[in-house]
C-alpha positions in Angstrom: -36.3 42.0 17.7 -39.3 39.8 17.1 -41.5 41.8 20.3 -39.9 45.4 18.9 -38.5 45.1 15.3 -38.4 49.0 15.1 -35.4 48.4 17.8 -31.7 48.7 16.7 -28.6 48.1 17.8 -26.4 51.4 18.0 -24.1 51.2 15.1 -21.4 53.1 17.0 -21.5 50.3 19.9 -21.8 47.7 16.6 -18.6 48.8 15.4 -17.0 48.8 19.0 -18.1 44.9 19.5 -16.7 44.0 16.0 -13.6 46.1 17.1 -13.6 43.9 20.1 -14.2 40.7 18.4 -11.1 41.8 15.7 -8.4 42.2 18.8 -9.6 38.8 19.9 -12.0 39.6 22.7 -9.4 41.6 24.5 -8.2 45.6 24.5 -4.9 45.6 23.1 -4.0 49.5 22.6 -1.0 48.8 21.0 -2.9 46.8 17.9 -3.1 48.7 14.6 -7.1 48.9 14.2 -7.2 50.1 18.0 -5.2 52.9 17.3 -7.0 53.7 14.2 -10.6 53.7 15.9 -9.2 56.0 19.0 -7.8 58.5 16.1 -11.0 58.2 14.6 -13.0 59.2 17.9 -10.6 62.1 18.5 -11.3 63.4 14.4 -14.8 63.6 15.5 -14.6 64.7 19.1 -12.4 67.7 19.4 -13.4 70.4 16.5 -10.1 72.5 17.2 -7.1 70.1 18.7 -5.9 72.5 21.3 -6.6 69.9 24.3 -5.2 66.8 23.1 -4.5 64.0 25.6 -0.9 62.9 25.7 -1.7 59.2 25.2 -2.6 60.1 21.6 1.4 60.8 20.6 3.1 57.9 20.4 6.7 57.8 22.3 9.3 59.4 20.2 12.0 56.1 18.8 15.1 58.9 19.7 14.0 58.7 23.3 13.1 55.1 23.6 15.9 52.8 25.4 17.7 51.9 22.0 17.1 48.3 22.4 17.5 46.1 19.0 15.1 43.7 17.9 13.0 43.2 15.2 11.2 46.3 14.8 11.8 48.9 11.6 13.0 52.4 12.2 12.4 54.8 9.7 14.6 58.0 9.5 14.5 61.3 7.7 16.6 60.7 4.1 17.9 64.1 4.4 19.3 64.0 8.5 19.2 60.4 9.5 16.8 61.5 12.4 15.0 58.7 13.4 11.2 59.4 13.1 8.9 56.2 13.7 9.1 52.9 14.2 7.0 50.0 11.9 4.9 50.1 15.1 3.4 53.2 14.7 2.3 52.8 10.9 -1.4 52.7 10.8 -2.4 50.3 7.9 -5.4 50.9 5.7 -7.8 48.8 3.3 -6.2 49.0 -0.6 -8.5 51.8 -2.6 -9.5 51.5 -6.1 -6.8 53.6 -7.0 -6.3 57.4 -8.2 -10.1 57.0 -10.0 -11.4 57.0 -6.9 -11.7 60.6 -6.7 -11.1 61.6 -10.9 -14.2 63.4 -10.3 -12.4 66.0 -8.3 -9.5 66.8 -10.9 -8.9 67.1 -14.6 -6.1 64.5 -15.6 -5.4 62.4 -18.4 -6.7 58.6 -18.4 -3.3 57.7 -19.0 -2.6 58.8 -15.3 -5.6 57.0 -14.0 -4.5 53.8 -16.2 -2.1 52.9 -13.3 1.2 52.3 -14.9 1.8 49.2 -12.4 3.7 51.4 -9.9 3.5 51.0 -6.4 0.2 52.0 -5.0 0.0 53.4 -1.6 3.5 56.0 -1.8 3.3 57.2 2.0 2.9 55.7 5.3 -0.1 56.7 7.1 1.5 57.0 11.3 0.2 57.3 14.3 0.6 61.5 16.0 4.2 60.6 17.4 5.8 63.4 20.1 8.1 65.0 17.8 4.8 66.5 15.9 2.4 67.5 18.7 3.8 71.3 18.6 2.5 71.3 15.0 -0.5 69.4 15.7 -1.7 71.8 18.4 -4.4 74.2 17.7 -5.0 73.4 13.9 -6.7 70.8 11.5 -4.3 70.5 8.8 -0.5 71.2 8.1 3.0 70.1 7.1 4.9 67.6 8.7 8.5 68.6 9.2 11.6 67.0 10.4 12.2 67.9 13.6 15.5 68.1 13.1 16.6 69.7 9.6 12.9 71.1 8.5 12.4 69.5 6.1 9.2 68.7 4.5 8.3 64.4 5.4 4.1 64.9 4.3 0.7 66.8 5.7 -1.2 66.0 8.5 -5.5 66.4 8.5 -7.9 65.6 11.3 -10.4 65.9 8.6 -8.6 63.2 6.7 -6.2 62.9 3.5 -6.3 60.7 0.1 -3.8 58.1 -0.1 -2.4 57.1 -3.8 -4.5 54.1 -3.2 -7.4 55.7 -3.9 -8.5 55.0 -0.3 -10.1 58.0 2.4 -7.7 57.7 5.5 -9.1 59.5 8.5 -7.4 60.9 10.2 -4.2 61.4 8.1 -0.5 61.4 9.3 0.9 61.3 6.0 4.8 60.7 5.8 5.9 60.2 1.9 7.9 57.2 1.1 10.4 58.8 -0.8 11.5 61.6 2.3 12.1 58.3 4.7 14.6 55.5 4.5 13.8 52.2 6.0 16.5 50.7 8.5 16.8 46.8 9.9 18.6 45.5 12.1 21.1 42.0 11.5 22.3 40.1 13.6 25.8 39.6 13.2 27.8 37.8 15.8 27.4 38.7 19.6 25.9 42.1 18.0 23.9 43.5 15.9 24.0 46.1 12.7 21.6 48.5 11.3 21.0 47.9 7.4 19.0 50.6 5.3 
């Protein structure tokens, strides 16, 4: 910098050395912000999502070996279908809430108030197996159950608006209220599932 101070770092590479830095100086594809930057690349790479690799779905929970351990399932309230595991949910940074974006809607300042209700209402997943047939060929969507149909969110490569306020790209939106959450206890020699 001191011989050439018009020189820059690229702030793509940047980002992938503080990425690198973050995971501990080591590529672990199953951490959380690894999965969100590859998402990210794709969003910006393919313009129509016909020619997806199959690395980008994560496995499907109802045809993983159904070993118990710590890990949360999350099934479909209306069919019990198991749809994703705690591992695929793709955490973001907390928004400033819904006035965020109260420039892009008429509502009431009671509503933007926040009434001290939970803020983020949906997970924000990883593309898992089940969906890639719904995924293929367009930018945004519905995500139904596989099983029974119905509606569990949207989906946009171009991104979505969480509750929070914050920009999620891209967006896998499952709502919390069309999921229940389900443990496992040990009890005994065996174990039981607890929603």
């Amino acid at each position: 910098r001191s011989s050439r101070p018009r020189r820059r770092v690229n702030p793509g590479f940047q980002g992938q050395l503080e990425l690198y830095e973050a995971m501990g100086c080591a590529v672990d594809t199953s951490s959380v912000l690894y999965k969100r930057y590859r998402l990210e690349m794709l969003s910006e790479r393919f313009s129509e999502p016909q020619d997806l690799p199959r690395e980008v779905f994560a496995v499907d929970p109802t045809t993983m070996c159904q070993t118990w351990n710590t890990e949360v399932l999350y099934r479909c309230r209306k069919c019990r279908r198991t749809l994703f595991c705690s591992s695929s949910i793709l955490s973001h940074m907390e928004g400033i809430g819904p006035t965020a974006f109260a420039h892009k809607r008429i509502t009431d300042s009671a509503r933007l108030s926040g009434n001290g209700q939970e803020k983020c209402t949906s997970y924000f997943i990883e593309p898992m197996q089940w969906m890639e047939p719904a995924l293929l060929g367009v930018m945004e969507g519905q995500v139904l159950c596989p099983k029974c149909t119905s509606k569990l969110g949207s989906f946009s490569w171009r991104g979505d608006q969480c509750s929070c306020g914050r920009w999620v790209t891209p967006a896998f939106q499952i709502h919390k209220s069309r999921v229940d959450e389900v443990r496992t206890l040990p009890v005994g020699n065996f174990q039981t599932a607890k929603t």
